[in-house]
PyMOL CGO cylinders between C-alpha atoms (Angstrom):
from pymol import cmd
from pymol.cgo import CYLINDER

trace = [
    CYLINDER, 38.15, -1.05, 16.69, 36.17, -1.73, 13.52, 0.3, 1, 1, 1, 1, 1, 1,
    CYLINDER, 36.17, -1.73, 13.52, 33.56, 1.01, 12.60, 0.3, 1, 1, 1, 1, 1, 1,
    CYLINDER, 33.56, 1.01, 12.60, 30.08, -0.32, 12.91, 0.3, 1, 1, 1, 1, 1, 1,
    CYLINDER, 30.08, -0.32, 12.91, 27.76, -0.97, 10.50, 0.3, 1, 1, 1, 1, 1, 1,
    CYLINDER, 27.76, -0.97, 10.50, 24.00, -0.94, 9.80, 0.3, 1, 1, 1, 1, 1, 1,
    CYLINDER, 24.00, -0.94, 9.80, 24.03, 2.66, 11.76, 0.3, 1, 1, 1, 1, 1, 1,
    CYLINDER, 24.03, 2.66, 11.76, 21.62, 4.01, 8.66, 0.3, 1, 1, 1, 1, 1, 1,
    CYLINDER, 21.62, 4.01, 8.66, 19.09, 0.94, 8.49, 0.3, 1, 1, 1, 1, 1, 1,
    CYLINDER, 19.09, 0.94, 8.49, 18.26, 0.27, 12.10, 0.3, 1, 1, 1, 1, 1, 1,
    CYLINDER, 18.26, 0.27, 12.10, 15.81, 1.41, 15.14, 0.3, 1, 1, 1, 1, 1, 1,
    CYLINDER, 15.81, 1.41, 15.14, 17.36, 1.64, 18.81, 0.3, 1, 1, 1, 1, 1, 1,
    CYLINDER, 17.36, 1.64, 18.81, 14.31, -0.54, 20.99, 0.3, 1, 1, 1, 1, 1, 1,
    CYLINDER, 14.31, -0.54, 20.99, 16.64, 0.06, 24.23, 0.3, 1, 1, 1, 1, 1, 1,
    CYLINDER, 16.64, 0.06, 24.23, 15.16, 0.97, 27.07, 0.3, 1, 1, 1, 1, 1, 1,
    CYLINDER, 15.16, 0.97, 27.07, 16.97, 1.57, 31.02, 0.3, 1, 1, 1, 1, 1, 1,
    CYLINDER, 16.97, 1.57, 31.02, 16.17, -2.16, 31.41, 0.3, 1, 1, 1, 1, 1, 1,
    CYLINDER, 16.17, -2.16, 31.41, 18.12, -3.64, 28.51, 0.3, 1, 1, 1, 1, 1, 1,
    CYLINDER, 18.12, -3.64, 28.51, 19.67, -3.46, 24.72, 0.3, 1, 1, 1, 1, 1, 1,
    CYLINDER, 19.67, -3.46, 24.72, 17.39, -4.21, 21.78, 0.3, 1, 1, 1, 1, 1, 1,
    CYLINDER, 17.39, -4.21, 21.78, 17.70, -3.50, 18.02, 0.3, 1, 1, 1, 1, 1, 1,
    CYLINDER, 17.70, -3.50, 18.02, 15.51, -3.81, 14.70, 0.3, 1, 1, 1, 1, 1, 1,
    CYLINDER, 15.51, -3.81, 14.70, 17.32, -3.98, 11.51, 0.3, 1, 1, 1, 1, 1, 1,
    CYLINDER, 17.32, -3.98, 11.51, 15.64, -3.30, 8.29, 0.3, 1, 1, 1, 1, 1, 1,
    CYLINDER, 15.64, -3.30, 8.29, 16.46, -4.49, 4.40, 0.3, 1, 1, 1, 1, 1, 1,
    CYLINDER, 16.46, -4.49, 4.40, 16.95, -1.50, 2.28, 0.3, 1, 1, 1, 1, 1, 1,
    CYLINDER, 16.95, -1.50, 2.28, 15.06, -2.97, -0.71, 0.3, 1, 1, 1, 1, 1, 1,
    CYLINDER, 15.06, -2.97, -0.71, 11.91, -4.27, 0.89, 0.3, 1, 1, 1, 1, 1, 1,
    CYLINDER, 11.91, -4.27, 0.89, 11.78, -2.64, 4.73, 0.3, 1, 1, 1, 1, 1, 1,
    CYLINDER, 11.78, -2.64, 4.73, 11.52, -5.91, 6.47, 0.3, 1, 1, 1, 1, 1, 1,
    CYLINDER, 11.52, -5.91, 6.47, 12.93, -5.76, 9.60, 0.3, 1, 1, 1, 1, 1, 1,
    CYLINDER, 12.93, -5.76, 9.60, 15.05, -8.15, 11.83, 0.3, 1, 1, 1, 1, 1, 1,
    CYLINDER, 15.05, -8.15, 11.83, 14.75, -7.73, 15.96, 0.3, 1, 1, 1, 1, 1, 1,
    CYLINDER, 14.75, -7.73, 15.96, 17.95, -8.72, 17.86, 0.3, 1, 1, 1, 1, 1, 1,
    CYLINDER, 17.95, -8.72, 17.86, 17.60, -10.84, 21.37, 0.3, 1, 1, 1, 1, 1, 1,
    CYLINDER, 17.60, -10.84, 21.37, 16.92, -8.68, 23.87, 0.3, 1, 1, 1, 1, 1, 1,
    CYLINDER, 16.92, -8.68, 23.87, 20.36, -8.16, 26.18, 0.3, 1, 1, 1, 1, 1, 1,
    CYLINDER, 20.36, -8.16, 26.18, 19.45, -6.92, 30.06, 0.3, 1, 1, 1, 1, 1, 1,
    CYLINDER, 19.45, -6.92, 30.06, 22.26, -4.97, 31.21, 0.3, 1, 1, 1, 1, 1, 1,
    CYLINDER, 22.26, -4.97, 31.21, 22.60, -4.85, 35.52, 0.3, 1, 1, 1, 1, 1, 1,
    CYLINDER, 22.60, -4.85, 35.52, 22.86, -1.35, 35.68, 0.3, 1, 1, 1, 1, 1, 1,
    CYLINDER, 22.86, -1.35, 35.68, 19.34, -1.17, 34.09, 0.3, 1, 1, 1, 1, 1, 1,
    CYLINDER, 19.34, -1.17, 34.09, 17.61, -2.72, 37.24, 0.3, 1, 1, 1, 1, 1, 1,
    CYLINDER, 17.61, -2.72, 37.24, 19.22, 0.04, 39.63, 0.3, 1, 1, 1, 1, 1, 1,
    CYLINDER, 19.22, 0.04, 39.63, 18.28, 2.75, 37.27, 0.3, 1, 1, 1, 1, 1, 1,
    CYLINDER, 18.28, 2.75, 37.27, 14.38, 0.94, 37.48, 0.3, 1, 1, 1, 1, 1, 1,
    CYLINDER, 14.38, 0.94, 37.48, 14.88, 1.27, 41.21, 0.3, 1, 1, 1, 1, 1, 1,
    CYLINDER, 14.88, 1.27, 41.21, 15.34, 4.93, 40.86, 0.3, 1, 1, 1, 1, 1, 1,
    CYLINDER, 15.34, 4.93, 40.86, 12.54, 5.27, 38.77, 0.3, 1, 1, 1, 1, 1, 1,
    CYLINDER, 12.54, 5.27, 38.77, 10.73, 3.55, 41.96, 0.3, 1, 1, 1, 1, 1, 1,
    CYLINDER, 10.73, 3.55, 41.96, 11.76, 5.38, 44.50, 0.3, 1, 1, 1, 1, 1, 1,
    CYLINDER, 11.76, 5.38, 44.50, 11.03, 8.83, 42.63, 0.3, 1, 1, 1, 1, 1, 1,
    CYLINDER, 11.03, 8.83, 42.63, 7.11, 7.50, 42.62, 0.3, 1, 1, 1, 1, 1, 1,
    CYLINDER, 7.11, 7.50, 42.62, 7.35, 6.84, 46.02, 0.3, 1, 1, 1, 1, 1, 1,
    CYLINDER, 7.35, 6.84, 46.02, 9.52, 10.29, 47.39, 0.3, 1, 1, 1, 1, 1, 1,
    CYLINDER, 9.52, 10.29, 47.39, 9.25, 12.72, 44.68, 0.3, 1, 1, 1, 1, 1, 1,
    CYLINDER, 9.25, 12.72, 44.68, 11.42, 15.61, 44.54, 0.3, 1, 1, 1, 1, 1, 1,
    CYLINDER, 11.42, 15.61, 44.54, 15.60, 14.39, 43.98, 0.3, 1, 1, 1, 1, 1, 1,
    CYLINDER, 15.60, 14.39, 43.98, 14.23, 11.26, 43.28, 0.3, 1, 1, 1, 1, 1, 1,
    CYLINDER, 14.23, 11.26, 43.28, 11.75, 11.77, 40.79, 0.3, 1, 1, 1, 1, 1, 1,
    CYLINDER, 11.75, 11.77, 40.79, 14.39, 14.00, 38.66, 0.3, 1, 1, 1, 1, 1, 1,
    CYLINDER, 14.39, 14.00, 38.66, 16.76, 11.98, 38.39, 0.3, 1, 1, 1, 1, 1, 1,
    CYLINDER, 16.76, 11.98, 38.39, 14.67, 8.92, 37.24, 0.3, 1, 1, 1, 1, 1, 1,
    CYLINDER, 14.67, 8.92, 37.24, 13.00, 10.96, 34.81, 0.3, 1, 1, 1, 1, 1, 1,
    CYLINDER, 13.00, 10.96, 34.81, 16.67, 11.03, 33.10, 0.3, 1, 1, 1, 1, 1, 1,
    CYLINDER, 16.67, 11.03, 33.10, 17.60, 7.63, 34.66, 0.3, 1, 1, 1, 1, 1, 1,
    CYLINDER, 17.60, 7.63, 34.66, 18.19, 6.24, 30.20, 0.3, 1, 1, 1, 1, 1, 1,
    CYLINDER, 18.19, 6.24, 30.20, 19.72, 9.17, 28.96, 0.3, 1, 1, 1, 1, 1, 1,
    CYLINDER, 19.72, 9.17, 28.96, 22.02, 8.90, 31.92, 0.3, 1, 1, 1, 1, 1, 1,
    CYLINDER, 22.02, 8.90, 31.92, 22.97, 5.61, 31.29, 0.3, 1, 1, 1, 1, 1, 1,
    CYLINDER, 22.97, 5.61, 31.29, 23.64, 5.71, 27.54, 0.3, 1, 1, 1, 1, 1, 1,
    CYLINDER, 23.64, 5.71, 27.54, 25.87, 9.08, 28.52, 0.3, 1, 1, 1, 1, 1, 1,
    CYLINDER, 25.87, 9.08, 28.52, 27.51, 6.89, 31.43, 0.3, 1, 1, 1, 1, 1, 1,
    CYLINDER, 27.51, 6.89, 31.43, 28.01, 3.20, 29.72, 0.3, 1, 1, 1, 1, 1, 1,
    CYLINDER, 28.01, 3.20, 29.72, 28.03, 4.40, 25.56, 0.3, 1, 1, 1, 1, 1, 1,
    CYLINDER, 28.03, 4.40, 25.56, 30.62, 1.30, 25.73, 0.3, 1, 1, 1, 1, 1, 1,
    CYLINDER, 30.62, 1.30, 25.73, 28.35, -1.11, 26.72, 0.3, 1, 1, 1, 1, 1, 1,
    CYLINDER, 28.35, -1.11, 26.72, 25.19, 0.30, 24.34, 0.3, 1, 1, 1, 1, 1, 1,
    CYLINDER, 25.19, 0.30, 24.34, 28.04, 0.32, 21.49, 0.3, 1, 1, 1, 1, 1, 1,
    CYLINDER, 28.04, 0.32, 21.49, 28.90, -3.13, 22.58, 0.3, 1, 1, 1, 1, 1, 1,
    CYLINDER, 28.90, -3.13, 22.58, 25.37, -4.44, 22.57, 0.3, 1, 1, 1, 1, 1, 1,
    CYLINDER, 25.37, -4.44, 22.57, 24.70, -2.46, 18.92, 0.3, 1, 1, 1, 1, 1, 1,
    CYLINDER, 24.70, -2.46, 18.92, 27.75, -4.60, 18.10, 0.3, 1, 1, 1, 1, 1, 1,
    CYLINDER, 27.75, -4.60, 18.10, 26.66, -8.18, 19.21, 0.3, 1, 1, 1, 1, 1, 1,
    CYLINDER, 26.66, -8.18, 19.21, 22.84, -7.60, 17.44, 0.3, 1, 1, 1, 1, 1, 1,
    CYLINDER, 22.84, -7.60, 17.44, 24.43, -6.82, 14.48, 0.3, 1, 1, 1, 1, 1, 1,
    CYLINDER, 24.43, -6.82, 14.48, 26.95, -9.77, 14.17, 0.3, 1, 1, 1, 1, 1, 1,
    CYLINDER, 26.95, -9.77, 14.17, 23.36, -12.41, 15.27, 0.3, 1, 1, 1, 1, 1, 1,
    CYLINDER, 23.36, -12.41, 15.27, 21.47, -10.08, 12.70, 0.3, 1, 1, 1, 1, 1, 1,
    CYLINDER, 21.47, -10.08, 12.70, 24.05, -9.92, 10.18, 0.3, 1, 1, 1, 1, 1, 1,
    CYLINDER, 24.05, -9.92, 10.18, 23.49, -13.49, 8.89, 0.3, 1, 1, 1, 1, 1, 1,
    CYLINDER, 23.49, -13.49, 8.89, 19.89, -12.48, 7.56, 0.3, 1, 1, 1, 1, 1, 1,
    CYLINDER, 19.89, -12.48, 7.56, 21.17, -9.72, 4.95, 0.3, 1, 1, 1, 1, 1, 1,
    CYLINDER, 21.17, -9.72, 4.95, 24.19, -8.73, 2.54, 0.3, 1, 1, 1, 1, 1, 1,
    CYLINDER, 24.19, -8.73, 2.54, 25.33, -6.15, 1.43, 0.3, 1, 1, 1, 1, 1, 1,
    CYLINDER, 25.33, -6.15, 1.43, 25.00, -5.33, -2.83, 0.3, 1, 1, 1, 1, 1, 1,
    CYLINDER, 25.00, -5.33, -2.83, 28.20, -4.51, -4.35, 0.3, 1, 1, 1, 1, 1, 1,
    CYLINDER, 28.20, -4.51, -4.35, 26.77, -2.89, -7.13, 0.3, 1, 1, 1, 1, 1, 1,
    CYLINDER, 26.77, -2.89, -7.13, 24.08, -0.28, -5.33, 0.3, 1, 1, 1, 1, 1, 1,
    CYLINDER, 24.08, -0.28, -5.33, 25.52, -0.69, -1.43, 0.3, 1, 1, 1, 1, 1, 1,
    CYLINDER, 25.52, -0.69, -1.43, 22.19, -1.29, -0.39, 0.3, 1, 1, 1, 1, 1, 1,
    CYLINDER, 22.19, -1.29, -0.39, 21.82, -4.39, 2.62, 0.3, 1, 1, 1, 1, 1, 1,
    CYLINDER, 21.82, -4.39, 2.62, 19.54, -6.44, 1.00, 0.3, 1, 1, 1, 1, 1, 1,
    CYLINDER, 19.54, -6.44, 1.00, 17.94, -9.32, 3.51, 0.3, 1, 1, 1, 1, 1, 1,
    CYLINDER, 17.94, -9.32, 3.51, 18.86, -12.77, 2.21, 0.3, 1, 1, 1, 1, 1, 1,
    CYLINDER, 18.86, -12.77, 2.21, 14.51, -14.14, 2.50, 0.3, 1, 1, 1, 1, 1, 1,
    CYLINDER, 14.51, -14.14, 2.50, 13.32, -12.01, -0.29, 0.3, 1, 1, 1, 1, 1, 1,
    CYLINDER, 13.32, -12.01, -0.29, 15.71, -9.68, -1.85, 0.3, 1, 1, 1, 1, 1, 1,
    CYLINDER, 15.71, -9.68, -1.85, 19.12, -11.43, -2.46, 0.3, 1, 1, 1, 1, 1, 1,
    CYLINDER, 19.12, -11.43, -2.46, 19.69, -12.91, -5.93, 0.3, 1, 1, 1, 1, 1, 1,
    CYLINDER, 19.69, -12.91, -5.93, 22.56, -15.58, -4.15, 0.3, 1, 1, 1, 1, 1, 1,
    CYLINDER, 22.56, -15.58, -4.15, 22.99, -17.41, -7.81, 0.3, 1, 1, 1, 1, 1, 1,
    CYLINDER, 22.99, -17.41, -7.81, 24.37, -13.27, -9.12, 0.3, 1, 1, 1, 1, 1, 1,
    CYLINDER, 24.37, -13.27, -9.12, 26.01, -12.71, -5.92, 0.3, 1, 1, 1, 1, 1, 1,
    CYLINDER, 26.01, -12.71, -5.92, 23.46, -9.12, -5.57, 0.3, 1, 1, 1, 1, 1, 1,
    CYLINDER, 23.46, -9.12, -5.57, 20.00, -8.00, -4.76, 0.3, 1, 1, 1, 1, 1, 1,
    CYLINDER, 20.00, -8.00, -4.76, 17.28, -8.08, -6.41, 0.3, 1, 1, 1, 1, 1, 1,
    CYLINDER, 17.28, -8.08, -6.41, 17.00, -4.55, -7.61, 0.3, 1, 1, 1, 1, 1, 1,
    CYLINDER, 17.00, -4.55, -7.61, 20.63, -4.94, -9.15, 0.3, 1, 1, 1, 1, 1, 1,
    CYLINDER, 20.63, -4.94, -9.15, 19.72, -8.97, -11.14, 0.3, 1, 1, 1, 1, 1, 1,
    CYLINDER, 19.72, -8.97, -11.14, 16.11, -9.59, -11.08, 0.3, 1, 1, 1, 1, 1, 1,
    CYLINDER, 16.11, -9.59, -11.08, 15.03, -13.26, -10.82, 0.3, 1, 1, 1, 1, 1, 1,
    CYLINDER, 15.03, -13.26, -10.82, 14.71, -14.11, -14.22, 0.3, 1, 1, 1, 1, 1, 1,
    CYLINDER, 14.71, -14.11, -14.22, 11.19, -16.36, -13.80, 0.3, 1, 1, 1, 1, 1, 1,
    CYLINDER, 11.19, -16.36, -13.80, 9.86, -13.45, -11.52, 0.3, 1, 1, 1, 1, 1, 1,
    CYLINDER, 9.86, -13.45, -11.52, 10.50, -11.08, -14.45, 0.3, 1, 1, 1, 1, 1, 1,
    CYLINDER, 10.50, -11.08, -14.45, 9.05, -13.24, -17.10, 0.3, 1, 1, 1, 1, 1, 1,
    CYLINDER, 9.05, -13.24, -17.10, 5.86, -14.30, -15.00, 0.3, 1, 1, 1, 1, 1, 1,
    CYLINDER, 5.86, -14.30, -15.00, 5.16, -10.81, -14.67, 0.3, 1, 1, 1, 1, 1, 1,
    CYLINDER, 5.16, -10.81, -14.67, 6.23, -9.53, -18.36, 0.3, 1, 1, 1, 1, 1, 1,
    CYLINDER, 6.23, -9.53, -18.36, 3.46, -12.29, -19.74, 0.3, 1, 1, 1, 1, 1, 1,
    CYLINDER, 3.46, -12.29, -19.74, 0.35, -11.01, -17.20, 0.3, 1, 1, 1, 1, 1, 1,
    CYLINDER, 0.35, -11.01, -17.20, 1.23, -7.50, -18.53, 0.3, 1, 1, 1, 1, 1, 1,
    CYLINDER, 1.23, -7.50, -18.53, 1.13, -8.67, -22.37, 0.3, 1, 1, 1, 1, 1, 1,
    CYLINDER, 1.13, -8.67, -22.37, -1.73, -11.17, -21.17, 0.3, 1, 1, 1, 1, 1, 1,
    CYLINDER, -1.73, -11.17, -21.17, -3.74, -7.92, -19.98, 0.3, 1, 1, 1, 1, 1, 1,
    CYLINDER, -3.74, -7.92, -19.98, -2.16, -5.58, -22.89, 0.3, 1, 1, 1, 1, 1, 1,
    CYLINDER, -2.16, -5.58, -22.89, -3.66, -8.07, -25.77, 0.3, 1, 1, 1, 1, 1, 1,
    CYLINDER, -3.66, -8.07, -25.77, -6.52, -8.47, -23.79, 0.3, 1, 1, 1, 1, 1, 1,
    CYLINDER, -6.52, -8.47, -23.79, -7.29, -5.05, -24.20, 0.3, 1, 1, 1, 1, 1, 1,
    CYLINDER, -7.29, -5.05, -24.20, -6.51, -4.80, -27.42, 0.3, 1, 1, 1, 1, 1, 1,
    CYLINDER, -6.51, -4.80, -27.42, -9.03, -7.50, -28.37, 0.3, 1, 1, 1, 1, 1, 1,
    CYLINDER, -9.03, -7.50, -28.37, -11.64, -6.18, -26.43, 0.3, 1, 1, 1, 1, 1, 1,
    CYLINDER, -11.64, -6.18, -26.43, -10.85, -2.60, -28.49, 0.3, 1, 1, 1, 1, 1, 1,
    CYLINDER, -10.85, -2.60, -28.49, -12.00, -4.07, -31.87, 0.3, 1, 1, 1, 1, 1, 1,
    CYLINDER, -12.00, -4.07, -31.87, -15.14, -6.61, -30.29, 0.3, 1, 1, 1, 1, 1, 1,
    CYLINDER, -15.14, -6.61, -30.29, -18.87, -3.91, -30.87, 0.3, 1, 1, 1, 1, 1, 1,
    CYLINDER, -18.87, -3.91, -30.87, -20.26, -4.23, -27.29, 0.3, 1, 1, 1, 1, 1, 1,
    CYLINDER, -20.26, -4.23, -27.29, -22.64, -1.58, -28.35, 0.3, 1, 1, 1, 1, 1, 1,
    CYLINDER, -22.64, -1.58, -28.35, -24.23, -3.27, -30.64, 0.3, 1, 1, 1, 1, 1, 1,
    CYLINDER, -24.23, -3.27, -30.64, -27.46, -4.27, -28.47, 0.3, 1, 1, 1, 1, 1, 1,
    CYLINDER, -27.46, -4.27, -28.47, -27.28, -0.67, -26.64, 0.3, 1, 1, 1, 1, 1, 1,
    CYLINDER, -27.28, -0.67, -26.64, -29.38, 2.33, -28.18, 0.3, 1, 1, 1, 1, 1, 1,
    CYLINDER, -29.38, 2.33, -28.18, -26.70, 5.23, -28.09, 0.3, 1, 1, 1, 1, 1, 1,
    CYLINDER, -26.70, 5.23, -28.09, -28.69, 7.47, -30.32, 0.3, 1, 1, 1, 1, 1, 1,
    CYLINDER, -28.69, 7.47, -30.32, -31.78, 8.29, -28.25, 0.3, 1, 1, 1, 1, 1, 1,
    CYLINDER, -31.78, 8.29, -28.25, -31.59, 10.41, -25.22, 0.3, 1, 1, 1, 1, 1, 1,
    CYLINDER, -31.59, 10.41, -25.22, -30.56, 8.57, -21.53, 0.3, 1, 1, 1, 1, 1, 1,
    CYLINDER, -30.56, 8.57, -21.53, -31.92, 8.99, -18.30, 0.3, 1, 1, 1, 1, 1, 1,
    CYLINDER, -31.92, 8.99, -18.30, -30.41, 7.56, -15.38, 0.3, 1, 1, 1, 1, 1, 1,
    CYLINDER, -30.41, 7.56, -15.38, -33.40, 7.73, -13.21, 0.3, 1, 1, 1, 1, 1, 1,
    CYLINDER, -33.40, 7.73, -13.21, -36.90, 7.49, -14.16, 0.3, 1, 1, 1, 1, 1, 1,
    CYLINDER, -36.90, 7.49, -14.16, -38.42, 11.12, -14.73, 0.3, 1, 1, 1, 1, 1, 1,
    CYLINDER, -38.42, 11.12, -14.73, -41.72, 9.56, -13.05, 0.3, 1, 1, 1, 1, 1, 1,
    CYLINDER, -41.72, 9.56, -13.05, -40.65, 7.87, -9.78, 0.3, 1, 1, 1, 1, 1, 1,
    CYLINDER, -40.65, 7.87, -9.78, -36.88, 8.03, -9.60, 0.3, 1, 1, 1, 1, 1, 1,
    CYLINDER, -36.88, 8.03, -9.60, -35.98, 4.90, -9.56, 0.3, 1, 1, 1, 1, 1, 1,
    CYLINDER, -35.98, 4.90, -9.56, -32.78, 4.04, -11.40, 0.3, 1, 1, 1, 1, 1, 1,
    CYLINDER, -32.78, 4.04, -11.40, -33.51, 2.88, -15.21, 0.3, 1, 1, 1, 1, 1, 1,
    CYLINDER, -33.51, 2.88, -15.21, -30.11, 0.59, -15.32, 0.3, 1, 1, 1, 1, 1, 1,
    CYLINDER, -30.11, 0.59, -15.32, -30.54, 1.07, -18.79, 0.3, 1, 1, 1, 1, 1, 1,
    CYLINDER, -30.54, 1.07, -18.79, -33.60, -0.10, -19.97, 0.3, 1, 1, 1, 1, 1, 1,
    CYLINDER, -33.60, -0.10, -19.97, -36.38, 1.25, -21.65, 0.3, 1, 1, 1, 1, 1, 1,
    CYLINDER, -36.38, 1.25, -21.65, -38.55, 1.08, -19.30, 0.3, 1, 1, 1, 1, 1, 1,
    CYLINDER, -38.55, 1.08, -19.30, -38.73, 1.70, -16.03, 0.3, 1, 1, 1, 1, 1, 1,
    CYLINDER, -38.73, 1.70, -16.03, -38.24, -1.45, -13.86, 0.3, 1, 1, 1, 1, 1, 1,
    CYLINDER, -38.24, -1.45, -13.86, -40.34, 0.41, -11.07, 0.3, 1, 1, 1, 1, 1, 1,
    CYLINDER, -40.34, 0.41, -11.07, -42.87, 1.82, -12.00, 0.3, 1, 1, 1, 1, 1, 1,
    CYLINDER, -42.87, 1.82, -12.00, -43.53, 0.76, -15.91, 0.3, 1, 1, 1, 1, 1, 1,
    CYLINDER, -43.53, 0.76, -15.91, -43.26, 3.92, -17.67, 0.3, 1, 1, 1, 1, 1, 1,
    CYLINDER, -43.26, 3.92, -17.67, -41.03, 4.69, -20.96, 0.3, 1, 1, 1, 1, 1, 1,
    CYLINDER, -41.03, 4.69, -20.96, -37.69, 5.94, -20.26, 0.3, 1, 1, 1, 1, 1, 1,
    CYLINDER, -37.69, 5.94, -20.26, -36.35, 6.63, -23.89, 0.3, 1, 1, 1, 1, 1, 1,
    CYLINDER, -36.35, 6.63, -23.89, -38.47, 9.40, -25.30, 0.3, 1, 1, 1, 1, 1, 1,
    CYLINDER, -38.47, 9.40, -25.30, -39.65, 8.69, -29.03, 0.3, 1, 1, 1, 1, 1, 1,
    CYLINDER, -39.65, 8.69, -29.03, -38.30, 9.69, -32.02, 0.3, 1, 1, 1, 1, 1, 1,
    CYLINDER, -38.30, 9.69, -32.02, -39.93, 7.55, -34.61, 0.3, 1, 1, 1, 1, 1, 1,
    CYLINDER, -39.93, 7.55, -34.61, -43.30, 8.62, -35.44, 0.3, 1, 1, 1, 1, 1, 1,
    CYLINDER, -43.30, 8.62, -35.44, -45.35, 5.60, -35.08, 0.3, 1, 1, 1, 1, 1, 1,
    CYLINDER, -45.35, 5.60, -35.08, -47.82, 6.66, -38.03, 0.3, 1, 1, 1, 1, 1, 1,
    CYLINDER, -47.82, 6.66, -38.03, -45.37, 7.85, -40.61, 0.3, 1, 1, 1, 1, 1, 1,
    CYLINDER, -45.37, 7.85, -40.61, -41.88, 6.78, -39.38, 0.3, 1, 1, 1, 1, 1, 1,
    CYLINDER, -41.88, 6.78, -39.38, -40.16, 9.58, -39.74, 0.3, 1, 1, 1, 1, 1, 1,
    CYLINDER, -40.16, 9.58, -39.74, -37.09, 10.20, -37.57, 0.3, 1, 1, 1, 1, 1, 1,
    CYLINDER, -37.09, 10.20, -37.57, -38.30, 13.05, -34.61, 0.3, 1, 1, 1, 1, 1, 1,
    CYLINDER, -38.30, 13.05, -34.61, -36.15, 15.19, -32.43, 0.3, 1, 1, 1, 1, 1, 1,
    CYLINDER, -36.15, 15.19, -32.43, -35.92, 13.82, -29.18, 0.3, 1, 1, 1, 1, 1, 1,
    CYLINDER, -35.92, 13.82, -29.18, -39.35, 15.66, -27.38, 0.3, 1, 1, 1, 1, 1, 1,
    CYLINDER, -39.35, 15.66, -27.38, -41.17, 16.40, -30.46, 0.3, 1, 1, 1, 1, 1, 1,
    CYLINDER, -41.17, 16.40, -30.46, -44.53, 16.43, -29.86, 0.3, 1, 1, 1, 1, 1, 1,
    CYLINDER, -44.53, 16.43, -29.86, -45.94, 16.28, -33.01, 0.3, 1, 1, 1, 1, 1, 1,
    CYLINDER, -45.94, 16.28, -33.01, -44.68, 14.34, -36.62, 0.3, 1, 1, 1, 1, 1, 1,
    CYLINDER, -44.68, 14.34, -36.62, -43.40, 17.30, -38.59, 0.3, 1, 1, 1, 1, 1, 1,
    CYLINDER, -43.40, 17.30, -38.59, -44.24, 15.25, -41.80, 0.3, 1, 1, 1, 1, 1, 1,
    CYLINDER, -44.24, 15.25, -41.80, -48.14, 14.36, -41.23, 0.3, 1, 1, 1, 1, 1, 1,
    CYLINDER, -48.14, 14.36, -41.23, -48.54, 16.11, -37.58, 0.3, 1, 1, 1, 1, 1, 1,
    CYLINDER, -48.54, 16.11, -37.58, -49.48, 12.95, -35.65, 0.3, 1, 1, 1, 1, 1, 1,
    CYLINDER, -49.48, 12.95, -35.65, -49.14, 13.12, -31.98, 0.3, 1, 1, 1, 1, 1, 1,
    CYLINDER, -49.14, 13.12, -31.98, -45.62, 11.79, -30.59, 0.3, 1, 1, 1, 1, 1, 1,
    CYLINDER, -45.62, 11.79, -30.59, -46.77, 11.37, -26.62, 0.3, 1, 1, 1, 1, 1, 1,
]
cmd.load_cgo(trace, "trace")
């Protein structure tokens, strides 16, 4: 008998009452359920389960087991049903002869190179993205050499809330709460002579800075 595949990329949703598996694509994790298959032998091992509510005891400790029994008793049939999902699965994936990977045939399979995406990128894909990189790249670039700062007084000491009521100064030079100067002078308004930021008097003709 053939050896089975997808036994790496796959989740086991069986349960005593039936076969079910989920299949995923190695490249993007999508995954694939199979039909669910009820198996007969299911429904007596669900009786078990019944009866051990009801009596207890035996009954109860043996349904608590009842799955693990049956995948010991019928492996067959569970490797028969692992079989059948993956030849209705199959169809939705291939398998990259370059990196091995199962690639699923919606999104990752490149069907005009004959391998997944990973392996021969869509060309249009690749060049969409490569010019919103250089888009964004020369964006920067331009935005490197344009003086934003131009209009912004970088010299004179920042506050980002107003020493008086706290408000936030969102930059301006006075506050928008309560009125009062936010950048302290350094000009003296008599003389003009450049101050130290909380000078209190001109050092050139003594005037009063506040």
């Amino acid at each position: 008998m053939a050896a089975i595949q997808f036994t790496r990329n796959h989740t086991d949703h069986s349960t005593d009452k039936g076969f079910q598996f989920e299949f995923f694509c190695d490249r993007c994790g999508n995954g694939f359920m199979s039909e669910f298959r009820a198996n007969a032998t299911g429904i007596a091992v669900g009786a078990l389960k019944a009866a051990g509510d009801i009596f207890g005891g035996l009954f109860s400790q043996a349904s608590r087991g009842g799955y693990e029994i049956q995948r010991a008793i019928l492996g067959p049939q569970h490797d028969k049903a692992f079989r059948d999902a993956i030849d209705e699965i199959k169809v939705h994936f291939r398998k990259c002869p370059k990196c091995s990977s199962w690639a699923c045939t919606s999104t990752c399979w490149n069907e005009r190179r004959g391998l997944c995406y990973d392996c021969a990128p869509n060309v249009e894909t690749e060049l969409a993205a490569a010019q919103a990189q250089a888009t964004v790249e020369q964006m920067r670039e331009k935005v490197q050499k344009v003086d934003l700062t131009k209009d912004i007084d970088i010299i004179s000491e920042a506050a980002a809330l107003c020493p008086a009521c706290g408000a936030r100064t969102q930059g301006a030079k006075f506050c928008p709460e309560c009125g009062k100067p936010l950048r302290p002078k350094n000009e003296c308004p008599r003389c003009g002579t450049k101050t130290d930021a909380g000078t209190k008097f001109c050092p050139e003709c003594g005037n009063k800075m506040t």
